[in-house]
C-alpha positions in Angstrom: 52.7 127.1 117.0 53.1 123.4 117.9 54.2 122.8 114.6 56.9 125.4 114.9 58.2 124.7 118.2 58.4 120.7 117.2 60.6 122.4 113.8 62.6 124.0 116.3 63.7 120.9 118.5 64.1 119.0 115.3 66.8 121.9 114.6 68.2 121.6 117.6 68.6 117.8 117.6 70.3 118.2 113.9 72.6 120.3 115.3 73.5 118.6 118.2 73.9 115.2 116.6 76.3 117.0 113.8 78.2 119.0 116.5 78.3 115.0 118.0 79.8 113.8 114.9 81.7 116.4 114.1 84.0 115.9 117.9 84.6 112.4 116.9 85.4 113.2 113.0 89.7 112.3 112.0 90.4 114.7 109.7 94.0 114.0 109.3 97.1 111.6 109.7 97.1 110.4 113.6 93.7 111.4 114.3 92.0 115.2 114.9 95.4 116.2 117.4 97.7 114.3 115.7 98.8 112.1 118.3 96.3 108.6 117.7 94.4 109.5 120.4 90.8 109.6 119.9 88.6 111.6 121.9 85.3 108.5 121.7 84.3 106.7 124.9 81.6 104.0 125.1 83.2 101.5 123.1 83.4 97.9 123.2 85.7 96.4 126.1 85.4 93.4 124.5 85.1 92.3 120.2 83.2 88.4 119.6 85.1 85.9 118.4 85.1 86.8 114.9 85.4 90.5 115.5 83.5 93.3 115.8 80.3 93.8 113.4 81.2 94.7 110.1 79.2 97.9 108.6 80.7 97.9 105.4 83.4 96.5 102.8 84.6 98.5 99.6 87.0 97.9 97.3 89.9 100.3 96.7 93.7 99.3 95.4 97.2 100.1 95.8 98.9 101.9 98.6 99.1 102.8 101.9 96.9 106.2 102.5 95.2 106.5 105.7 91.7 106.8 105.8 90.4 111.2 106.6 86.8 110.9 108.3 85.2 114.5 108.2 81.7 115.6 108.2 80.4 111.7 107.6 82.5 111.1 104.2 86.1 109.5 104.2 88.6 110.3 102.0 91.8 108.1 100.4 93.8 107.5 98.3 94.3 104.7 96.2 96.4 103.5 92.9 94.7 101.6 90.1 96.0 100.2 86.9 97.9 103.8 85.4 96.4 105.5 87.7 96.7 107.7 91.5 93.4 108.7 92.3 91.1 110.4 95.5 88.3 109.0 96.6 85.3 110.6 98.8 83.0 107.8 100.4 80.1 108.2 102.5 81.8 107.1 106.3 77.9 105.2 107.3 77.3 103.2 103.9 81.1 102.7 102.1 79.0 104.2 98.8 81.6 106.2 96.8 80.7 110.2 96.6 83.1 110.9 94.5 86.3 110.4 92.4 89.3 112.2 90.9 92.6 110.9 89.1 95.2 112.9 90.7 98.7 111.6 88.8 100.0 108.6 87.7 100.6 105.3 89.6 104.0 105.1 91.4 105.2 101.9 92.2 108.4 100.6 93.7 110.0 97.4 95.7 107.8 98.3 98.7 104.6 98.1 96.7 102.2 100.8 94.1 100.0 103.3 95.1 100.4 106.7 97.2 101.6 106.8 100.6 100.2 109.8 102.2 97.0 110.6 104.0 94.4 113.2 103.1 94.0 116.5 105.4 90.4 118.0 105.6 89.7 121.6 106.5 86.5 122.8 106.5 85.5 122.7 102.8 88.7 121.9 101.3 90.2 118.2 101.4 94.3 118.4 100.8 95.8 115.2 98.9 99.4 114.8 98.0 100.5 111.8 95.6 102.9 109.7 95.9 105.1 111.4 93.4 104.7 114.6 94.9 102.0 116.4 92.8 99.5 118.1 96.0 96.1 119.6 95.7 93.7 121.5 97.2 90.2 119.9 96.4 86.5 120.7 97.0 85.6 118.6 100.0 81.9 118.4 99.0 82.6 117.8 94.9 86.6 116.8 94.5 87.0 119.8 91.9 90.4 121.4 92.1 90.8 124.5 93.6 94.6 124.4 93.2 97.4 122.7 92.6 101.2 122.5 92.7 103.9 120.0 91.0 106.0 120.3 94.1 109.5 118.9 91.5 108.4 121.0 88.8 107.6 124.2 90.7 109.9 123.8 94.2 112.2 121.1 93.3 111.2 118.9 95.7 113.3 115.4 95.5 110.9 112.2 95.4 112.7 109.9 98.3 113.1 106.4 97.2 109.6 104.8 98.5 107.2 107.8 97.6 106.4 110.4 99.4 104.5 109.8 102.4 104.3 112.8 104.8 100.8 114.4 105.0 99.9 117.6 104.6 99.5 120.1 108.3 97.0 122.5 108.5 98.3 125.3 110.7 96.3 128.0 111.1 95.3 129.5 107.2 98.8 127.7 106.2 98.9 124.3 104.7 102.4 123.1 105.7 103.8 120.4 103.6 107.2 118.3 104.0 108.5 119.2 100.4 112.2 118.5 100.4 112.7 120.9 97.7 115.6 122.9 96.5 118.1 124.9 99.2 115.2 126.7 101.4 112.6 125.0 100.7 112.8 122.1 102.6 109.5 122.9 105.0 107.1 125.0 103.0 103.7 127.0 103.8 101.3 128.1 101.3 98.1 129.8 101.8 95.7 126.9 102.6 92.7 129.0 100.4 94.7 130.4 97.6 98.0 129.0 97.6 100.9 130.8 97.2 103.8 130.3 99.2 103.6 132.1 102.3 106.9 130.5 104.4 109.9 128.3 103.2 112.7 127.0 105.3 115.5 124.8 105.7 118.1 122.6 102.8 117.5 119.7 104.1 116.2 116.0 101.7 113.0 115.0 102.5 112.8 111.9 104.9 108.8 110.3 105.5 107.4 112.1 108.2 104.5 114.5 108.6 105.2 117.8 110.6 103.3 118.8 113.5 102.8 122.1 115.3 103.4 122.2 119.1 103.5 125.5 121.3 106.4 125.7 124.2 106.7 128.4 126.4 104.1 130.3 124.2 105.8 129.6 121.4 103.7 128.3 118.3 106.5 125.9 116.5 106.5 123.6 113.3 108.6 120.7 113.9 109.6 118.5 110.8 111.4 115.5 110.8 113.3 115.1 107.4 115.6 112.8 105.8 118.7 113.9 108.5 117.6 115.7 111.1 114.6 117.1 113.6 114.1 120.9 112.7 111.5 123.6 114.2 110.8 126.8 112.9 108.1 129.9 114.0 104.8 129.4 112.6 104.3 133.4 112.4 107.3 133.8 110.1 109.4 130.3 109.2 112.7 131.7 111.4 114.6 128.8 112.6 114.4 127.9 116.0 116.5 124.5 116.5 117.5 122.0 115.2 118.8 118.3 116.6 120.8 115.6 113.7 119.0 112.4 113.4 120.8 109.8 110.9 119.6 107.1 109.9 119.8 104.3 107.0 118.1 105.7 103.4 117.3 108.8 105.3 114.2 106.7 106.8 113.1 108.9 108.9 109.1 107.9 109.1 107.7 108.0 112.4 105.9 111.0 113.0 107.7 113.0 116.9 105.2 112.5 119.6 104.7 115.3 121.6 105.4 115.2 125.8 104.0 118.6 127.1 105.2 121.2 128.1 108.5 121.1 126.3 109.7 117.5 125.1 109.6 115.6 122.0 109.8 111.8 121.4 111.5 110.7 118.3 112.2 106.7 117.2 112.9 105.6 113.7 114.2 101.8 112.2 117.3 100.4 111.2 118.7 99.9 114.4 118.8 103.9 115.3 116.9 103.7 118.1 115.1 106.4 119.6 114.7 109.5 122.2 113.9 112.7 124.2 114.3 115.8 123.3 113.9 118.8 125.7 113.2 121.8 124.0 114.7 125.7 125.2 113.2 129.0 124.2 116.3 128.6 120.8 118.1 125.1 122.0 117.3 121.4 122.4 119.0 118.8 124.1 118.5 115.0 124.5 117.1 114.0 128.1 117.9 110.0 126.7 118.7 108.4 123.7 118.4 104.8 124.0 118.1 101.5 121.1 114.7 100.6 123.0 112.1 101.5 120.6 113.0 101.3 116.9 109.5 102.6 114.8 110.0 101.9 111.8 106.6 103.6 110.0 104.5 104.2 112.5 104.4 106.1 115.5 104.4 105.6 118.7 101.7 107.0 121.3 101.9 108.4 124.5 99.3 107.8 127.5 99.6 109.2 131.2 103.1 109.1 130.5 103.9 106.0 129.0 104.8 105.5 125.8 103.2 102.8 123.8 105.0 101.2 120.2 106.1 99.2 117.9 110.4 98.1 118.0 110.3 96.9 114.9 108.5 93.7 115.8 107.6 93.8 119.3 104.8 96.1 120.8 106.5 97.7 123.6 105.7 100.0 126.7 108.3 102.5 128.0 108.5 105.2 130.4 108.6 108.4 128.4 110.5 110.2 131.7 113.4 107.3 132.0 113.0 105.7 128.5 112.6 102.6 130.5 111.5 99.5 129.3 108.0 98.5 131.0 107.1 95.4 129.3 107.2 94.1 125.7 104.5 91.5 123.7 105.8 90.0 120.5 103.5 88.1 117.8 102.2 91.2 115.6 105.4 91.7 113.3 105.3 95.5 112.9 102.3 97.2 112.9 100.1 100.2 113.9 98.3 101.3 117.0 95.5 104.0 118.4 94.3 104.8 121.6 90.8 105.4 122.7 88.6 104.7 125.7 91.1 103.0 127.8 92.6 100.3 125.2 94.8 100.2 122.3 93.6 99.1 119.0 96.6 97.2 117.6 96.4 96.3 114.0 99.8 93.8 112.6 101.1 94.0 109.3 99.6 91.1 108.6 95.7 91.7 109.4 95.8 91.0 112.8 93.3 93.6 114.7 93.8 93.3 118.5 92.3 94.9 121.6 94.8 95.7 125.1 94.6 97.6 127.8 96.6 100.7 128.2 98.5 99.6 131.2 102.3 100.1 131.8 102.2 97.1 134.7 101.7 94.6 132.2 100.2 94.1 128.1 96.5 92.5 128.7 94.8 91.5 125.6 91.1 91.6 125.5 90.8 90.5 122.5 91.9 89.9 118.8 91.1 88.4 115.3 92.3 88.0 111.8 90.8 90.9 109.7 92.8 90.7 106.4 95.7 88.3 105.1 97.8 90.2 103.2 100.0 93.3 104.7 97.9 96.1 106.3 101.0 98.9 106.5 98.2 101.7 106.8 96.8 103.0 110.3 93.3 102.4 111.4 91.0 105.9 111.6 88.5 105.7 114.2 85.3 108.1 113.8 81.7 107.9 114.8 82.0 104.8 116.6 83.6 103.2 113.3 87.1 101.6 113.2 88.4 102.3 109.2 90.9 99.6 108.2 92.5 98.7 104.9 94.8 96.5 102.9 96.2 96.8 99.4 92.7 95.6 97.9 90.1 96.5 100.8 88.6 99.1 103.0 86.5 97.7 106.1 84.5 99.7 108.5 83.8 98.1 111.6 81.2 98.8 114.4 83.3 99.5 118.0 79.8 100.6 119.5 78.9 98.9 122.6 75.2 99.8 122.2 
């Protein structure tokens, strides 16, 4: 009876600890709500001189994938030699799980390797290359369920620096930025089986990854493509609005931060600028449009209504109601940024990985030191207490534990 009873907590415990883990896991570009917010408290306040303690250090290669944390195993992408490949890595040890060659190596002015980040969903894992080829594998094993050559089979258009939205899952759809041929700019399949269960819109495809908001109990799925901001119905792909965004190369890369209920920020480089959308039951309208905040890859994130981001190479804070500069820090170049327990974690392009306060009154910086020396263009994950940061070469996981 003892016995049993002592099998039973042990159960319980297991369970606990993995439902633990599993609240903390980032499954997906921007974190489990896509906004680079995590949900982890008890983290450091402040990092030693030389950082916080490093767990691990793997070797990876080209590219610019962000790092998927699910279930204790992370999963990237990477380019080396000829080719693109997936990679499944235990999240606690850095020991590789498992591998799979998913196309050939892209490469390009900007730099090799894929672009986009991985997508996990129970026990599927959704990868998309940086030439377009997407697949649906086993999360556990990396065998293919299925696959699509989004040119060969959609006519999707390849924009000039790789593709690098990530795939949404929404629902049982897997919503994918294809930028195919008229009508199939935004397109759904079936997440288990694939077939394509929605397709909408003409537009080309710009860099962005879509995200699914609901507005006056309306489920939408906005995407922001190569020339404008478009939303259509989750239940059945019918159009809903849509707002023109131009800019330069169709460089439209910063993922739209939502600002419930009903608004929208939007922000994208060469000197476009950025804004607020408000968003009707079938209309949208700009609340300000302003040259304030330029993101140029990465997106911006929004705390107790500030907005918090990078124009081009200054960190800045702005009033999402006003657009209103609150204070600006220069000295990362562009970079990337999270939010969790209180603080940013600001990571430069050039391997600078810095702690600050989320405060609109004024940028404090609790602390900061040089991880890598070679550009970092990809976004930290944070899961389990781990920070997940890479360069072109390296993948580092750091401890952010404070006990």
């Amino acid at each position: 009876m003892r016995d049993k009873t002592l099998k039973t907590i042990a159960a319980l415990c297991t369970s606990l600890l993995v439902a633990g883990l599993a609240s903390s896991d980032w499954p997906r570009y921007r974190g489990p709500t896509g906004d680079a917010r995590s949900p982890e408290t008890g983290l450091l306040t402040e990092w030693p001189a030389d950082g916080p303690p490093e767990v691990w250090r793997a070797e990876l290669g080209d590219g610019y994938s962000g790092m998927a944390v699910s279930g204790g195993r992370l999963y990237t992408l990477f380019g080396s030699g000829r080719d693109e490949i997936a990679v499944c890595l235990d999240a606690a040890s850095g020991r590789e799980i498992w591998r799979v060659r998913i196309d050939s190596n892209r490469g390009d002015d900007q730099g090799d390797g894929p672009r986009s980040t991985p997508t996990v969903d129970g026990d599927h894992v959704y990868v998309l290359g940086a030439s377009a080829k997407l697949y649906a594998l086993d999360a556990a094993t990396g065998a293919t369920r299925w696959r699509v050559d989004l040119p060969e089979q959609l006519g999707a258009r390849v924009p000039r620096w790789g593709v690098s939205t990530s795939p949404l899952v929404e629902d049982d759809l897997l919503v994918v930025d294809v930028g195919g041929r008229p009508g199939y700019s935004l397109v759904a399949f079936d997440k288990r089986t694939e077939p394509v269960r929605l397709h909408a819109n003409d537009d080309v495809p710009g860099y962005s990854t879509p995200l699914a908001i609901t507005v006056g109990g309306q489920r939408q799925v906005v995407s922001f493509s190569g020339t404008e901001l478009v939303a259509v119905a989750a239940a059945d792909g019918e159009l809903l609005w849509r707002h023109p965004w131009r800019t330069s190369y169709d460089v439209n890369a910063a993922m739209p931060v939502f600002l419930p209920p009903n608004r929208l920020f939007i922000s994208s480089g060469y000197d476009t600028g950025a804004a607020v959308l408000e968003i009707g039951e079938r209309s949208v309208r700009e609340v300000w449009r302003s040259r304030v905040m330029k993101n140029h890859f990465n997106s911006s994130v929004l705390v107790d209504g500030y907005l918090y981001g990078f124009d081009n190479g200054t960190l800045k804070c702005l009033d999402s109601a006003s657009g209103e500069e609150q204070w600006a820090q220069r000295g990362f170049a562009k970079g990337s940024l999270l939010y969790a327990d209180g603080r940013l974690v600001i990571l430069s392009e050039r391997g600078l990985l810095a702690l600050a306060d989320a405060d609109p009154r004024q940028y404090t910086e609790r602390s900061r030191f040089q991880l890598f020396k070679t550009k970092t263009w990809t976004m930290p994950s944070l899961a389990g207490g781990r920070l997940f940061v890479r360069d072109q070469e390296e993948l580092v996981a750091l401890n952010l534990r404070s006990n």
